[in-house]
C-alpha angles and dihedrals in degrees: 000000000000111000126186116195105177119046134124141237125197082267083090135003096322118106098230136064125258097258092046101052081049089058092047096053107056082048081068094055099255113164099181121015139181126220107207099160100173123280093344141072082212103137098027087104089057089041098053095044085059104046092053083060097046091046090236123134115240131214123210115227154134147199116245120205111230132173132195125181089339106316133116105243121185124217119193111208130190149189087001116152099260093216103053101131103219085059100046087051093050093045088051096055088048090057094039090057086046088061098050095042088057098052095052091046085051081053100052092043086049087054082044080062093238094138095238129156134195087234092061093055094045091047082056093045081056083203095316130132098286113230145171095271089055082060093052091047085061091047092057096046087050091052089238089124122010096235136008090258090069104066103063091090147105088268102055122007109330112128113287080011117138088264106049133115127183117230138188123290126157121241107273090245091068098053093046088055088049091058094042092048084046092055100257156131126262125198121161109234135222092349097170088048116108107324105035106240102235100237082233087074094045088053096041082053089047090055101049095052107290108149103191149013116213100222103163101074130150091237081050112098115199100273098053094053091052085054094053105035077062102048084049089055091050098048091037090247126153123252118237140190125187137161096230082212113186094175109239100003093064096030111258104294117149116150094017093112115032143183123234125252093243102043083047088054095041090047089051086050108044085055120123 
């Protein structure tokens, strides 16, 4: 069974809709995935409609945005009840201060003199969760940068760049204890990727109800996934492989990293 735990649909920062990442999916030979498009649940009706169709199982997720010390941090969350009022309310703080930090990172390019408006990266959004890679992709289209890429450093909007602008997350324990509280399942996503996540966090995370780190990621070299497939061993932690597939923006990979049978049922059993 090939399972995927971690991929994206236009309802956030992914370049295809819902159904069509499920179809692709199942292209790729995908037998269970998780949509976990960032901070809404957004796209799971059109998913699951599709999957039903493909004959693949769905699972329904999402991507918190978390931030500690001043670090994005990303928390994968599954099989959570998508009503429970503390984590919608959570999730729609998180989007509200994605909108505003958009538009204040629209404002500084537009002082940077790249003729960007706030229209142009809400028509690419398509009424998605508007994110960071909708402004580069802006910024492509404008020629400001030659690709998206490109624009996730210090001279445009990567993190501490000209552009950027810092926005409200909550600390990833939090949001682990919201998933948890909404029934849920918690894994820590990408951890080697960008700012290297200190092993004393992801025990601390471990302590207070985390249920997974996802070490087999496309941004994880070799090394990095030995380190954390021990560190799981040693917290009791699942170990968990995803694509992290955003459609045009990664390259179409789905199915190219998995999870094992046994880690994904020990994952749904282990939930709140």
């Amino acid at each position: 069974m090939r399972i995927d735990l971690h991929s994206h649909s236009d309802a956030s920062d992914g370049t295809s809709p819902p159904a069509e990442v499920v179809r692709r999916a199942r292209a790729a030979g995908v037998d269970v995935l998780a949509l976990t498009d960032h901070d809404t649940t957004a796209g799971h009706a059109a998913a699951e409609r599709a999957a039903r169709e493909a004959g693949l199982r769905l699972v329904p997720g999402m991507e918190m945005s978390c931030r500690r010390d001043g670090h994005s941090v990303h928390l994968l969350a599954y099989w959570f009840d998508p009503g429970d009022e503390a984590l919608v309310r959570e999730c729609e703080l998180i989007r509200q201060a994605r909108d505003g930090r958009a538009e204040a990172m629209v404002g500084r390019l537009a002082e940077l003199g790249v003729p960007i408006t706030m229209d142009m990266v809400t028509a690419v959004a398509g009424g998605g969760v508007v994110g960071r890679p909708h402004i580069a992709r802006v910024l492509a289209e404008l020629g400001a940068v030659a690709t998206p890429a490109d624009a996730f450093t210090p001279e445009w909007i990567g993190t501490g760049g000209r552009a950027h602008v810092i926005r409200y997350a909550p600390d990833p324990a939090r949001a682990v204890a919201l998933v948890r509280a909404a029934g849920g399942a918690a894994v820590l996503a990408h951890p080697r990727r960008g700012h290297l996540m200190p092993d004393a966090w992801i025990a601390e995370l471990a302590g207070s109800g985390l249920s997974g780190v996802e070490a087999d990621h496309p941004d994880h070299d070799a090394e990095a996934r030995a380190h954390l497939r021990g560190l799981a061993a040693d917290l009791g932690l699942v170990v968990t492989g995803s694509s992290d597939d955003h459609g045009n923006l990664t390259g179409h990979r789905l199915g190219s990293e998995t999870t094992t049978e046994e880690a994904y049922e020990t994952l749904r059993a282990g939930r709140a």
